[in-house]
ChimeraX commands (.cxc) that place a marker at each C-alpha (Angstrom):
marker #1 position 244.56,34.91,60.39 radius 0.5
marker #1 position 244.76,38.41,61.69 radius 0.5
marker #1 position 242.25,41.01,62.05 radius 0.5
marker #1 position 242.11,43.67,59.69 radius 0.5
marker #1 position 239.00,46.38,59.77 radius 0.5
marker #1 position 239.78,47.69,56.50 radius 0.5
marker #1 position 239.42,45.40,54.33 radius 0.5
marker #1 position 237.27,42.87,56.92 radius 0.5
marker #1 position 238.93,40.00,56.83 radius 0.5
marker #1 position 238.28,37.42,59.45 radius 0.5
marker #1 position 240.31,36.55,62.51 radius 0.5
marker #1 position 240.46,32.88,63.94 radius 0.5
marker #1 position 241.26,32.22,67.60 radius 0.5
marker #1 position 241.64,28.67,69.21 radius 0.5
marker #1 position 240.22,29.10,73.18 radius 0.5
marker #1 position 243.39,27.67,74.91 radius 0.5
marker #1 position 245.57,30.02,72.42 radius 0.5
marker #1 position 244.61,33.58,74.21 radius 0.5
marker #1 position 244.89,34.59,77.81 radius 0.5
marker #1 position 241.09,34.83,79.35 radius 0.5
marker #1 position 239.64,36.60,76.17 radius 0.5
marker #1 position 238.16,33.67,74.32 radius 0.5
marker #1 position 237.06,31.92,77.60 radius 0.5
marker #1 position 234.75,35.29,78.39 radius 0.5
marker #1 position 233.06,35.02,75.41 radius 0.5
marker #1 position 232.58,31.21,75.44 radius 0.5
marker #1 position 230.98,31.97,79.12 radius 0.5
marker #1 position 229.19,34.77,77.74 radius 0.5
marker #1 position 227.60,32.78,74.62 radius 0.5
marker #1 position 226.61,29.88,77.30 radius 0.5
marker #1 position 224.69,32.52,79.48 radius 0.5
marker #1 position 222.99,34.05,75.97 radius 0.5
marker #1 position 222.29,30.25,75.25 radius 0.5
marker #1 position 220.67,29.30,78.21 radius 0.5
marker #1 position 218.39,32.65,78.29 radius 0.5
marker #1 position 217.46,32.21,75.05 radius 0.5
marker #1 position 216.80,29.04,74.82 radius 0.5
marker #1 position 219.39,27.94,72.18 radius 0.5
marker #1 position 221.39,24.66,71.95 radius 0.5
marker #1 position 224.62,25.91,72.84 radius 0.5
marker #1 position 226.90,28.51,72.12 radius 0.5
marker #1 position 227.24,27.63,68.40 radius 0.5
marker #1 position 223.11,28.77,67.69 radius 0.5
marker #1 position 224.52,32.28,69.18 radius 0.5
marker #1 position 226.02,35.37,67.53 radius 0.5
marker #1 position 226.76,38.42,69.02 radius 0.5
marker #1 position 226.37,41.99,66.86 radius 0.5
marker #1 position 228.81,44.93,68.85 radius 0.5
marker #1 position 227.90,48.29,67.52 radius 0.5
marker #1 position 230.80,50.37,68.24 radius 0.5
marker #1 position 230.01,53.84,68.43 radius 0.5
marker #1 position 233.31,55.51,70.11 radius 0.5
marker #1 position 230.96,57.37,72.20 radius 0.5
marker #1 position 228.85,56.73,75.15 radius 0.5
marker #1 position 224.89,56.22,74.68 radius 0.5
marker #1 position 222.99,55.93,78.01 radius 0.5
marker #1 position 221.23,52.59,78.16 radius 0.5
marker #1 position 218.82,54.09,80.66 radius 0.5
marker #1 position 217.34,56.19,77.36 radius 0.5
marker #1 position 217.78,52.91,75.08 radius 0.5
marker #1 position 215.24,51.00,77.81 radius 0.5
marker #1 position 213.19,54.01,78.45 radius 0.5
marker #1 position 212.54,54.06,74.41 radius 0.5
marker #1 position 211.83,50.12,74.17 radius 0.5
marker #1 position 209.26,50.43,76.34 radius 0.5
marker #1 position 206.53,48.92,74.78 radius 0.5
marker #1 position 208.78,45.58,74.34 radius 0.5
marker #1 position 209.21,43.56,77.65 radius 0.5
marker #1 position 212.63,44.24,79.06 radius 0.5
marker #1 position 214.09,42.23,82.05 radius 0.5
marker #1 position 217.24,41.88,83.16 radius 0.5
marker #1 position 219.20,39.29,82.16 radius 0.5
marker #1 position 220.76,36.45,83.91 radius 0.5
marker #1 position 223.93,35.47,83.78 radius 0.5
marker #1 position 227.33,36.45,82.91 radius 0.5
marker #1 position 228.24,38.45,79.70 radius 0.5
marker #1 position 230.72,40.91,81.04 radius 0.5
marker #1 position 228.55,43.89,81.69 radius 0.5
marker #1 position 224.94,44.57,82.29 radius 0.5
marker #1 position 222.55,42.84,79.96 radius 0.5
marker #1 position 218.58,43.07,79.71 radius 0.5
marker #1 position 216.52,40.66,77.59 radius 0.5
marker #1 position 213.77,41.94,75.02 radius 0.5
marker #1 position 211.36,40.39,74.31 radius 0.5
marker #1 position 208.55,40.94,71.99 radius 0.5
marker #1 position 204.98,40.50,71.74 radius 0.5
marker #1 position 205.41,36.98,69.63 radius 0.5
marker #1 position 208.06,35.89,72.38 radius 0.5
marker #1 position 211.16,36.26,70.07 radius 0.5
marker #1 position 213.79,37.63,72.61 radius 0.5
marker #1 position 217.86,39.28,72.12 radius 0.5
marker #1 position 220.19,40.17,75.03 radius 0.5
marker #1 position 221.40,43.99,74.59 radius 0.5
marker #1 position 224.68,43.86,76.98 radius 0.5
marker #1 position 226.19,47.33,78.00 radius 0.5
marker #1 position 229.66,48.48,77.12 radius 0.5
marker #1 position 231.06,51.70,77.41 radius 0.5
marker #1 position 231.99,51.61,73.66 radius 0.5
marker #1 position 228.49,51.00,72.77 radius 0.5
marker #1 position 226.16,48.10,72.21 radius 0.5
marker #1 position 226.39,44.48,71.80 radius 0.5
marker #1 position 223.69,42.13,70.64 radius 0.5
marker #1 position 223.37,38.80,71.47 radius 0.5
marker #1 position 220.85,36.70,69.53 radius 0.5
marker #1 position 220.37,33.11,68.68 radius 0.5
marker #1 position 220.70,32.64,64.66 radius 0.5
marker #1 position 217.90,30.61,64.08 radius 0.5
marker #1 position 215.39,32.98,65.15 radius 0.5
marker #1 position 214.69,34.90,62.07 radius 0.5
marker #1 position 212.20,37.08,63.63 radius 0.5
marker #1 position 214.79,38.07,66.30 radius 0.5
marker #1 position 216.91,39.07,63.42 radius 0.5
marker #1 position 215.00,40.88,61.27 radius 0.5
marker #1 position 212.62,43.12,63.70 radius 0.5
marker #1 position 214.36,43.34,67.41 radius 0.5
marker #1 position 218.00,43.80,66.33 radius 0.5
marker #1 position 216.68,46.47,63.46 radius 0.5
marker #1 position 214.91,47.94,66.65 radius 0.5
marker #1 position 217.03,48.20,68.98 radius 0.5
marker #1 position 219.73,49.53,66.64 radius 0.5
marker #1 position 217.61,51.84,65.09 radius 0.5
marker #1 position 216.79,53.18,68.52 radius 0.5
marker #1 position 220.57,53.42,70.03 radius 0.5
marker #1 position 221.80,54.93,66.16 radius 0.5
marker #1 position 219.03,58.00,66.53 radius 0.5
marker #1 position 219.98,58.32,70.34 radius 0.5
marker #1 position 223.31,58.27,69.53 radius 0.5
marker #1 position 223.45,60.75,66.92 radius 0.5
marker #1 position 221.33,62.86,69.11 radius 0.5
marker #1 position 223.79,63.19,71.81 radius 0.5
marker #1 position 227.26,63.11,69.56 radius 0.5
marker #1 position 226.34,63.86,66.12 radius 0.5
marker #1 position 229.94,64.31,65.57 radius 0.5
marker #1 position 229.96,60.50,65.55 radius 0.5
marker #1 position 227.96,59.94,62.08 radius 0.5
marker #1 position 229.27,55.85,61.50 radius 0.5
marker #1 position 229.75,53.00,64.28 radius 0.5
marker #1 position 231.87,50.14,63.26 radius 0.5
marker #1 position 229.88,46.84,63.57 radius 0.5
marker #1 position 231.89,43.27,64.49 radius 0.5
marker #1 position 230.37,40.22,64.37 radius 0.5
marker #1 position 231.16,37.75,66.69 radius 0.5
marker #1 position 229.88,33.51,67.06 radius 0.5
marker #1 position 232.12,30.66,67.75 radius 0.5
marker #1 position 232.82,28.16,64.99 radius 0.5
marker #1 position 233.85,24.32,64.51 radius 0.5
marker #1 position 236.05,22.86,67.39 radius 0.5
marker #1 position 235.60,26.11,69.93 radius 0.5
marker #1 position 236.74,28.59,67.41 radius 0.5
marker #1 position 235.73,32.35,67.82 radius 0.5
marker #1 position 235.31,33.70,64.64 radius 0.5
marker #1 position 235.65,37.73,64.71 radius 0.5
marker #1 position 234.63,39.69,61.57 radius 0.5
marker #1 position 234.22,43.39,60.54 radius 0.5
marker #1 position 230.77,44.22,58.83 radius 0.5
marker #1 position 229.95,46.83,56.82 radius 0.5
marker #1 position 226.06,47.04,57.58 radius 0.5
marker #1 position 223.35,45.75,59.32 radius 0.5
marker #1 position 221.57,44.74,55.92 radius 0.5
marker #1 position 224.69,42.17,55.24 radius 0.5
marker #1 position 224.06,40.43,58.18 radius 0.5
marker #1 position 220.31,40.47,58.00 radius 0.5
marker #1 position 220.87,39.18,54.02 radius 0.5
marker #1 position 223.04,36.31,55.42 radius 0.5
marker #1 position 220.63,34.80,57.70 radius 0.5
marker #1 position 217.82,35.06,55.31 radius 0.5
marker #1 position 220.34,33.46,52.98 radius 0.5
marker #1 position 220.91,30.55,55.66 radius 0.5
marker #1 position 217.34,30.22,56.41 radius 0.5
marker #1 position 216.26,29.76,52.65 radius 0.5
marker #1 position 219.02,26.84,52.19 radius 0.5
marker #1 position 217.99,25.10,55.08 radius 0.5
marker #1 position 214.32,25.46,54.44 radius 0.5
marker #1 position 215.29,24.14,50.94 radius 0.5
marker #1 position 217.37,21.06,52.61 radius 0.5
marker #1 position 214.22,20.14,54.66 radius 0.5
marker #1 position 212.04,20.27,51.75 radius 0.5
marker #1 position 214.55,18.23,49.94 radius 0.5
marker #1 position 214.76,15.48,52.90 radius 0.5
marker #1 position 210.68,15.27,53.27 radius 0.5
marker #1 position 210.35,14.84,48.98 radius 0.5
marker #1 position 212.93,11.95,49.33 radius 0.5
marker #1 position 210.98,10.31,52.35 radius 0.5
marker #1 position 208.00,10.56,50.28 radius 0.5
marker #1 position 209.26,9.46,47.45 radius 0.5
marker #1 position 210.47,6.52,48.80 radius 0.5
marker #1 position 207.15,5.71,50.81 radius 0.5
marker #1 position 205.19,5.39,48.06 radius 0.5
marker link #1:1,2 radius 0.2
marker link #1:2,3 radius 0.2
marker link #1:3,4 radius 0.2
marker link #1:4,5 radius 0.2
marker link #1:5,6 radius 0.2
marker link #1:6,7 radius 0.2
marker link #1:7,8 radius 0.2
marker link #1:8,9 radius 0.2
marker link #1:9,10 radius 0.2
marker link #1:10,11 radius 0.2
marker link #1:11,12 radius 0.2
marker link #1:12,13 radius 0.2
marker link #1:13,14 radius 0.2
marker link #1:14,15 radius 0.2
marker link #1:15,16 radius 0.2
marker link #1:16,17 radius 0.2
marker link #1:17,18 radius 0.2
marker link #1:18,19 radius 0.2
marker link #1:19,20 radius 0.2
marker link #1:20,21 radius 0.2
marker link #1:21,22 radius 0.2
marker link #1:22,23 radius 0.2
marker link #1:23,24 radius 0.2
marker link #1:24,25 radius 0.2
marker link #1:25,26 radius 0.2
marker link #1:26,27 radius 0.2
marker link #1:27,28 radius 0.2
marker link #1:28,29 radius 0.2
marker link #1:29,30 radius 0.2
marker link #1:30,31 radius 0.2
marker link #1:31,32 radius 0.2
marker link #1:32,33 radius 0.2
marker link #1:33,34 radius 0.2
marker link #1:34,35 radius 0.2
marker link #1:35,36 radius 0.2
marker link #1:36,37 radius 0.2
marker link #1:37,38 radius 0.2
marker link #1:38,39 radius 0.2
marker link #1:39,40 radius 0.2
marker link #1:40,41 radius 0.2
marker link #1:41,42 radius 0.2
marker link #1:42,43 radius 0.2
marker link #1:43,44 radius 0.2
marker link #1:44,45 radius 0.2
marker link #1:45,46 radius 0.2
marker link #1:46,47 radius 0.2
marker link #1:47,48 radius 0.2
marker link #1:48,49 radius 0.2
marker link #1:49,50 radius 0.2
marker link #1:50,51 radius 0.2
marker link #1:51,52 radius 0.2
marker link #1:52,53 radius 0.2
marker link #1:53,54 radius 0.2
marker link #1:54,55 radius 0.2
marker link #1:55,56 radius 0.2
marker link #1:56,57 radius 0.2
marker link #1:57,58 radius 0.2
marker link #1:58,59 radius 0.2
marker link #1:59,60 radius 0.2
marker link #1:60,61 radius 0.2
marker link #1:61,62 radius 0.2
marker link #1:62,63 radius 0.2
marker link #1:63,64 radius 0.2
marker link #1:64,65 radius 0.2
marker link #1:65,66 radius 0.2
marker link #1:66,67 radius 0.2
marker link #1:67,68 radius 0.2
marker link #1:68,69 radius 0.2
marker link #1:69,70 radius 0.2
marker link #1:70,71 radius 0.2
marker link #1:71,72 radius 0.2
marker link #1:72,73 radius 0.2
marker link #1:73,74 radius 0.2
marker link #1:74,75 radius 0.2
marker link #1:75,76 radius 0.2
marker link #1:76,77 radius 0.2
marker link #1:77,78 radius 0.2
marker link #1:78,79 radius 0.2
marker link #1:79,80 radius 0.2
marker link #1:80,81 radius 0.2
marker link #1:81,82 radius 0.2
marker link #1:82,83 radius 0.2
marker link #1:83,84 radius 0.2
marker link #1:84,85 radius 0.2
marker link #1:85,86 radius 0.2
marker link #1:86,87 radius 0.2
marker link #1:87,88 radius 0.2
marker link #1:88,89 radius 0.2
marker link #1:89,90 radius 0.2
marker link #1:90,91 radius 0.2
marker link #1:91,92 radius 0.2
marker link #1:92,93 radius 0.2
marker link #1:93,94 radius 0.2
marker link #1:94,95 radius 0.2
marker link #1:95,96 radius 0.2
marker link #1:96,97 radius 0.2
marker link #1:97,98 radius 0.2
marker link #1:98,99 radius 0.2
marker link #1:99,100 radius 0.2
marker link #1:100,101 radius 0.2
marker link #1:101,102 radius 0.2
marker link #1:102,103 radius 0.2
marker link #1:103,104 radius 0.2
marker link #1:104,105 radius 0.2
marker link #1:105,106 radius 0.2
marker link #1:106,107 radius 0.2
marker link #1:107,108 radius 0.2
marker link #1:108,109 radius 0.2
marker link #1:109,110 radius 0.2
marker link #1:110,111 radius 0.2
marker link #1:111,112 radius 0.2
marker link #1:112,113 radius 0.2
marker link #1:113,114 radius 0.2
marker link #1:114,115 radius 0.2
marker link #1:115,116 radius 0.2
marker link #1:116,117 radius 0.2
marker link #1:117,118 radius 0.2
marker link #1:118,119 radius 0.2
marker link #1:119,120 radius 0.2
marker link #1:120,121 radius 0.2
marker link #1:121,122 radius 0.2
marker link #1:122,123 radius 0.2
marker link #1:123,124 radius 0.2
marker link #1:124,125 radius 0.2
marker link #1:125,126 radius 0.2
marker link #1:126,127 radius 0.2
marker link #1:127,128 radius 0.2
marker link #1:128,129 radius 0.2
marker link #1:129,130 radius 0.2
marker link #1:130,131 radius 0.2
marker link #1:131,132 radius 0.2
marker link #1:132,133 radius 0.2
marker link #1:133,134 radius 0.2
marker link #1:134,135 radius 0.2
marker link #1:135,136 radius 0.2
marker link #1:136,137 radius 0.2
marker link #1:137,138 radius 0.2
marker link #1:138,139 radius 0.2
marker link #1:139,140 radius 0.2
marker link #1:140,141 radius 0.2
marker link #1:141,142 radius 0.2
marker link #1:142,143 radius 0.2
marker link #1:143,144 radius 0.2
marker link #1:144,145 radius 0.2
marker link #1:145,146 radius 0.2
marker link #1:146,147 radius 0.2
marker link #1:147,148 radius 0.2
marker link #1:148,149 radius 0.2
marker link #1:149,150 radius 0.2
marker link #1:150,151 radius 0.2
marker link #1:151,152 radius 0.2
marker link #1:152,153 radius 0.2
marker link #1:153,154 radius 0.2
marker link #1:154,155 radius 0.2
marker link #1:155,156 radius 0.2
marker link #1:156,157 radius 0.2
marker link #1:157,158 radius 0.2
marker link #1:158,159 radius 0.2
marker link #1:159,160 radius 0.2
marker link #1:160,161 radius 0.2
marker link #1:161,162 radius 0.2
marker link #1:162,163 radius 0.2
marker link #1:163,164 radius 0.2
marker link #1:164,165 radius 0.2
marker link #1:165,166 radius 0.2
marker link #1:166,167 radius 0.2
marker link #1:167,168 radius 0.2
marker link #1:168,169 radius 0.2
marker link #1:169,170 radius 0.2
marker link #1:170,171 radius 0.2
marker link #1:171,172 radius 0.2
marker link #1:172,173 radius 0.2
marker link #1:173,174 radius 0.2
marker link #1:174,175 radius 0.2
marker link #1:175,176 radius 0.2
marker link #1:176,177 radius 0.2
marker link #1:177,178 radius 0.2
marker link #1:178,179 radius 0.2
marker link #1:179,180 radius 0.2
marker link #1:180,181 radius 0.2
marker link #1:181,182 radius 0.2
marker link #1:182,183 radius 0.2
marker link #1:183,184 radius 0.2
marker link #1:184,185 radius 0.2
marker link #1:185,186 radius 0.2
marker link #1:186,187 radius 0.2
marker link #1:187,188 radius 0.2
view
């Protein structure tokens, strides 16, 4: 399936299909995995906020301040620093010079919902500061699916992806609840 911003439909892409593209990304997922302490590149998504204008990530760090910021280790393609906040819940931000990816792993709710909302918040207001000519960044979502496929996929807000994972969360915190009621049901 091909890529198609308007109307966001998804685009598939087998690893050995493309020519270096796919294997960056599966290198950069396994560096995101390791510093964040996922299982593998299939717990990690990646958010790219493109802005079709240049942000300084020296302001972006300077404003997150009160967060810990470190660089990060590894390889994602760029320069990448890791945030992490005061309840240890941590995202990669990775620089670009069409704006700002996001690297997070999916589980982490918390990540999710406060640091991405910051740190997009933050570079949005910077942004707009510097180029308010640019009013709207597009926003791809990126995470590798079944069998080492990298799933691609246009978004049209921050809120839909937030929605999803709280979505996620609430069926597998209903699928645990439904596997400990059958154990003790069972047990008794």
């Amino acid at each position: 399936m091909e890529w198609n911003s308007e109307n966001g439909v998804e685009r598939t892409v087998k690893m050995a299909e493309n020519t270096g593209r796919d294997k960056n990304f599966h290198e950069k997922f396994e560096s995101a995995s390791k510093e964040l302490n996922g299982n593998g590149i299939y717990d990690v998504e990646s958010l790219k906020f493109r802005s079709m204008s240049y942000y300084g990530y020296t302001d972006l760090l300077k404003q997150l301040k009160l967060l810990k910021v470190e660089k990060a280790k590894g390889n994602y393609q760029g320069m990448a620093w890791k945030i992490t906040e005061e309840n240890g819940h941590s995202i990669l931000i990775v620089e670009h010079e069409t704006g700002l990816e996001i690297l997070y792993v999916v589980g982490a709710i918390a990540s999710v919902t406060d640091l991405i909302w910051k740190v997009a918040s933050l570079w949005n207001r910077g942004r707009l500061r510097h180029f308010p000519e640019f009013e709207r960044f597009e926003m791809e979502r990126r995470r590798f699916g079944k069998n080492d496929l990298l799933i691609e996929e246009s978004i049209s807000s921050f809120e839909t992806v937030m929605f999803q994972h709280l979505l996620n969360m609430y069926e597998r915190l209903n699928e645990r609840v439904s596997l400990l009621e059958s154990k003790t049901y069972y047990n008794l």
